[in-house]
C-alpha positions as CSV (number, residue, x, y, z in Angstrom):
1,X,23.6,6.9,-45.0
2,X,24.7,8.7,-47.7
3,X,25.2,12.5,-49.1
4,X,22.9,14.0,-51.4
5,X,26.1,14.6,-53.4
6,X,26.8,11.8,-53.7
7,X,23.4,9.5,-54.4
8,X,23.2,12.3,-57.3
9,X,26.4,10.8,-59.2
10,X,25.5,8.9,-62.4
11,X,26.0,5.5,-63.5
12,X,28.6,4.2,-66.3
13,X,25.7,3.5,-68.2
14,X,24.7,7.0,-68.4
15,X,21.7,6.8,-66.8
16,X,20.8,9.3,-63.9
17,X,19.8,6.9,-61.5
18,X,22.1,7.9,-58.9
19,X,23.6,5.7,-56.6
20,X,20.5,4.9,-54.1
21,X,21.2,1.6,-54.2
22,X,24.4,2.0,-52.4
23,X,22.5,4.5,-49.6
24,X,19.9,1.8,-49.2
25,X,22.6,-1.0,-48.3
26,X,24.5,1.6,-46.0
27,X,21.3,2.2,-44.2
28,X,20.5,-1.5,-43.7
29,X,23.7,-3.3,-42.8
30,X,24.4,-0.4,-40.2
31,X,20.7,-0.8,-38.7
32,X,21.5,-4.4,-39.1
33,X,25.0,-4.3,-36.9
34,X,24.2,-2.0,-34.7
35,X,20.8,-3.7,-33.6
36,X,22.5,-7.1,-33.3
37,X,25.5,-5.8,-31.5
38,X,23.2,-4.3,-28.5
39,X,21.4,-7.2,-28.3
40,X,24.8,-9.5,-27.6
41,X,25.8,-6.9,-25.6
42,X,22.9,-6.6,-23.5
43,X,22.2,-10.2,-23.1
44,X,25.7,-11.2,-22.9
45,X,26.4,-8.6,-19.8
46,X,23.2,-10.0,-18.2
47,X,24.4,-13.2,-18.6
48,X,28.2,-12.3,-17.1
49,X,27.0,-9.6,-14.3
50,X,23.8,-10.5,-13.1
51,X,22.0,-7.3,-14.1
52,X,20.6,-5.0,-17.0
53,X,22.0,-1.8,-17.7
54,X,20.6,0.6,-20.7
55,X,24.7,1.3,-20.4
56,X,25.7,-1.6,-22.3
57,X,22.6,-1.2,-24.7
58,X,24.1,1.8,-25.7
59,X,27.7,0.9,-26.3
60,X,26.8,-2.3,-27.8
61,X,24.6,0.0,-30.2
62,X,28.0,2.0,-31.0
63,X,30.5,-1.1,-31.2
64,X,28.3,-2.3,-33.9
65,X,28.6,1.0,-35.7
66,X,32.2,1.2,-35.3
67,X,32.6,-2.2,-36.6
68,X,29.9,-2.2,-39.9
69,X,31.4,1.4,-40.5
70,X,34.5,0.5,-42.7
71,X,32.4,-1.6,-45.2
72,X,28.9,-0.4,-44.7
73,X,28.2,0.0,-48.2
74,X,29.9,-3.4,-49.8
75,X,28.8,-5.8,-47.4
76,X,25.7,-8.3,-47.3
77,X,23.0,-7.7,-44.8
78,X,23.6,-11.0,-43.5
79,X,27.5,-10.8,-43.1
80,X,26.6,-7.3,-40.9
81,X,24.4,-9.3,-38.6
82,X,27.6,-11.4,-37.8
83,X,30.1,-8.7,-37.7
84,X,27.6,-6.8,-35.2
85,X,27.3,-10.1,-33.1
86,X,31.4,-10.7,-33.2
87,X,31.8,-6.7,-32.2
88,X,29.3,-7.4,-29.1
89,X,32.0,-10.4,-27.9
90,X,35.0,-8.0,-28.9
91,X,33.4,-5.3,-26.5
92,X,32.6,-7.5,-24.0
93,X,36.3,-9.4,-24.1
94,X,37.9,-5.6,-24.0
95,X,36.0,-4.7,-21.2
96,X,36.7,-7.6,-19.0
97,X,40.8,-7.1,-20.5
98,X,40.2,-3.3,-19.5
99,X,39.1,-4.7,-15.6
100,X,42.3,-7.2,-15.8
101,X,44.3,-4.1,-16.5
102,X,42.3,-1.5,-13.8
103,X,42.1,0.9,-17.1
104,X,39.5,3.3,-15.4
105,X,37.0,4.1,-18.9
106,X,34.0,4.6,-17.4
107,X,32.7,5.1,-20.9
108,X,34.2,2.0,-22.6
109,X,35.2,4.6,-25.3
110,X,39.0,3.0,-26.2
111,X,37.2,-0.7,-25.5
112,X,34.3,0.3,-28.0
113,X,36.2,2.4,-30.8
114,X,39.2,0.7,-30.3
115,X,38.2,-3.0,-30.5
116,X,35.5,-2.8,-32.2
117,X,36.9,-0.1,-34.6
118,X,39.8,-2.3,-35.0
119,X,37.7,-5.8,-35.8
């Protein structure tokens, strides 16, 4: 969650702290998103297909990454739960779009970085 480089920069105040605070929030809202985001996703795909695949576990796991990524460090544990859930639905809507369209991804890679990326 963070580079040893850069937890060692100091405060304003002067005081070498470092900035382990901001590590420790990187660590959680990405844990937090991620987790949520493969439980949509897995739930959500058993409740659309019929089946459970460790598949959608997987990429749900990533959207959720690729989603919290951009403001890891600045945004509340609670707001990453929600923007890993939203990233599940955004996966899941690109994926059935991606169906629509006969785009042949068998790795939901341009569904998962580029929805979820993009939301």
């Amino acid at each position: 969650p963070g580079s040893f480089n850069k937890i060692l920069v100091t405060y304003e105040t002067g005081t070498y702290n470092g900035q382990w605070s901001a590590v420790g929030r990187t660590a959680v809202t990405t844990t937090l998103a991620g987790c949520t985001a493969a439980l949509t996703t897995l739930f959500g795909k058993r409740l659309l297909s019929g089946h459970w695949n460790v598949t959608d576990v997987c990429n749900g796991l990533l959207g959720g990454f690729a989603a919290i990524t951009g403001g890891c460090s600045v945004v509340e544990p609670w707001a990453a739960i929600i923007c890993g859930f939203v990233a599940a639905l955004v996966l899941l809507g690109c994926n059935k779009l991606a169906e629509k369209l006969r785009y042949d991804d068998p790795l939901e890679a341009a569904q998962l970085h580029g929805g979820c990326g993009a939301w």
